[in-house]
C-alpha positions in Angstrom: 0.0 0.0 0.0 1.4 3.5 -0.5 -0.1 4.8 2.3 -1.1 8.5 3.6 0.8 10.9 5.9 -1.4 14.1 7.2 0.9 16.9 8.6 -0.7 18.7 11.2 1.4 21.9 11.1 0.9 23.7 14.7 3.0 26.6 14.1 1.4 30.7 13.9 3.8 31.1 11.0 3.7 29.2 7.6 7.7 29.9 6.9 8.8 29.4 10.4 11.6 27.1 11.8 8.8 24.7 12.9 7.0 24.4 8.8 10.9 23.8 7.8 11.3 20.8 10.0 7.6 20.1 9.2 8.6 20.4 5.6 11.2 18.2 5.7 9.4 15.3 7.4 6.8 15.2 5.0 9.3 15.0 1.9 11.2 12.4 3.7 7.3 10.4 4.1 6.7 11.4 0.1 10.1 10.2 -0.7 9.2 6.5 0.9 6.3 6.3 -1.5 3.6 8.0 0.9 0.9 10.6 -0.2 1.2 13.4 2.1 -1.9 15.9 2.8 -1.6 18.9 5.5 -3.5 20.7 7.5 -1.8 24.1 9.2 -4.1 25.0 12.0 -3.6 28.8 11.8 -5.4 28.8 8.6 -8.8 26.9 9.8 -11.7 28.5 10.5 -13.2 27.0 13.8 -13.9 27.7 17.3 -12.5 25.9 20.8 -14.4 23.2 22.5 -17.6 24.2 24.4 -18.4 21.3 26.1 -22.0 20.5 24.3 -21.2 17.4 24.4 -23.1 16.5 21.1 -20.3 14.3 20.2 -21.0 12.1 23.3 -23.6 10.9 21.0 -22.4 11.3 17.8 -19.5 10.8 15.7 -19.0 14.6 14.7 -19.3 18.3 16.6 -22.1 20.1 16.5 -20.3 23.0 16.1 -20.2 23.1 11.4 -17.1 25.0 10.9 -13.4 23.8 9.0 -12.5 20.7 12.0 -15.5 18.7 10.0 -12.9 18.4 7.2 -10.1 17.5 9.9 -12.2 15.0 11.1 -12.3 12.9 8.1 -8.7 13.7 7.1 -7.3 12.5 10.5 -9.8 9.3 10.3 -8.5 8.7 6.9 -4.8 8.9 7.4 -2.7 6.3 7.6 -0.1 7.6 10.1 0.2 11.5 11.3 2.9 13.9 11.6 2.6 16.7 14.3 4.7 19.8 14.4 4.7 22.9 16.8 6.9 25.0 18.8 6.4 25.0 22.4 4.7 27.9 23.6 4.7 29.3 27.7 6.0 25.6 28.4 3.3 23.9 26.2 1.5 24.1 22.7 0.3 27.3 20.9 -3.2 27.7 21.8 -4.7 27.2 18.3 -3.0 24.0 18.1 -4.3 23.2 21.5 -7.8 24.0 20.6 -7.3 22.2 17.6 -6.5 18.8 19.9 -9.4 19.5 22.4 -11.7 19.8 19.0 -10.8 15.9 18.4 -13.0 15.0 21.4 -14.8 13.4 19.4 -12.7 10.8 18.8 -11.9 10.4 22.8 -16.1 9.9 23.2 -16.0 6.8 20.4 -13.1 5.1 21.3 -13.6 5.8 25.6 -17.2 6.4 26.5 -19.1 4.5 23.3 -16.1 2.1 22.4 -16.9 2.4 18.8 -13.2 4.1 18.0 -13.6 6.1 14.6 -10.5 4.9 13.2 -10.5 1.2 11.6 -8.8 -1.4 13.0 -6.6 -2.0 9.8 -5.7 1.7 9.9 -5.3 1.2 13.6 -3.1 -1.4 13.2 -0.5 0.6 10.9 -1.0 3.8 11.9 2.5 5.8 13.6 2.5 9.1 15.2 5.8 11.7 14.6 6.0 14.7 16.9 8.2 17.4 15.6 8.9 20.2 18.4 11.0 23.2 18.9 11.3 25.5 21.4 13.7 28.8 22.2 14.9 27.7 25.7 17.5 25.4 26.5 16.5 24.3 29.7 15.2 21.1 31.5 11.7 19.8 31.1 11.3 22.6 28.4 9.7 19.8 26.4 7.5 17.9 29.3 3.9 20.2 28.7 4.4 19.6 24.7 5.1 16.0 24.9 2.4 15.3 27.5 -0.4 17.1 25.3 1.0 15.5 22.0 1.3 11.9 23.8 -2.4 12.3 25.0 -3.8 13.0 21.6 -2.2 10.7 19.6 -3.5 8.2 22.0 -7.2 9.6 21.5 -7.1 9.4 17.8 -5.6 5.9 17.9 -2.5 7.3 16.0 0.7 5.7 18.5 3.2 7.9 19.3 6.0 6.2 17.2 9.0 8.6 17.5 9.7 12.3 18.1 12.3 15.2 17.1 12.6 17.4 19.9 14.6 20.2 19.4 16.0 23.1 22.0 18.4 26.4 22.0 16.7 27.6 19.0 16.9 31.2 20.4 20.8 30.6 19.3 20.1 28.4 16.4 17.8 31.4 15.1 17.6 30.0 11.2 16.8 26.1 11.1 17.8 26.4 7.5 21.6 26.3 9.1 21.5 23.3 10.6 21.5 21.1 7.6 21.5 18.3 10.6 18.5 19.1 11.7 16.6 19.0 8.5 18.2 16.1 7.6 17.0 14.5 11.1 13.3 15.7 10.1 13.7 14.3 6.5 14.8 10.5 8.1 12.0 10.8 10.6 9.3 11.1 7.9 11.3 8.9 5.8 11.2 6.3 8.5 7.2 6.9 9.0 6.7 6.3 5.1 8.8 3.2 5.3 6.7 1.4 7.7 3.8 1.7 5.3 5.6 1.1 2.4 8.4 -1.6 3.5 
């Protein structure tokens, strides 16, 4: 099977460190024979959870706005790539209420057990998190991780591997650390491989 990689790009800004990395991972996925699609949150139009708990009940939000298309594109794919910067010691908050959007696959798989994803998708589906952040400091990582770890487990996507990288306040421009982009690239690569062996 060729297989098909959704990049969830996390990141405020389209041309950032973070898409470059993101970039990257998704050539190295398209490179292994994989179809890659994307969705970069700052660009959907859709408001944070409520609580209405329609989709207690149901396998979609009652809330009609842009996540109805992310619903079926994260169903469909068959492993997911996730990158962000970390933000006050976490995740930007668009990408954040982005994740808590995808309740709805937490109410099928926890409260209904009727998960939304298939159990052949289930099966092959692997979950890459690309972070950055600016500080070089211990547990700078911990929030981001947590919250990725958490939703990768909701939408039956298993968190398979991870490039996690600090100091970019001295780093400044990605696009200098050939190494770095290259670590992205194999990481994808490695993703699109497993589907594709």
């Amino acid at each position: 099977m060729a297989g098909t990689v959704l990049g969830i790009l996390g990141s405020p800004l389209p041309e950032g460190n973070t898409a470059k990395l993101f970039e990257q991972a998704l050539k190295g996925a398209a490179d292994a024979g994989c179809s890659t699609t994307t969705l970069h949150v700052s660009t959907l139009d859709y408001q944070p959870c409520t609580e209405m708990m329609f989709c207690k009940d149901h396998d979609t939000c009652i809330m009609d706005d842009d996540m109805q298309q992310a619903y079926t594109k994260i169903r469909n794919a068959d492993s997911i790539i996730i990158a962000t910067p970390v933000m006050t010691m976490g995740i930007p908050g668009g990408l954040k209420s982005f994740m808590d959007r995808c309740q709805v696959f937490y109410m099928a798989k926890y409260v209904r057990k009727e998960p939304l994803v298939t159990s052949e998708k289930r099966r092959v589906r692997r979950g890459l998190f690309i972070c950055i952040a600016g500080m070089n400091i211990p547990e700078v990582f911990t929030g981001a991780r947590l919250t990725a770890k958490a939703f990768f487990d909701i939408i039956d996507c298993p968190y398979q591997d991870e490039l996690l990288i600090s100091d970019m306040d001295t780093i400044r421009d990605i696009a200098t650390r050939h190494d770095l982009l290259d670590a992205a690239y194999e990481r994808g690569r490695a993703i699109g491989l497993h589907l594709n062996p």
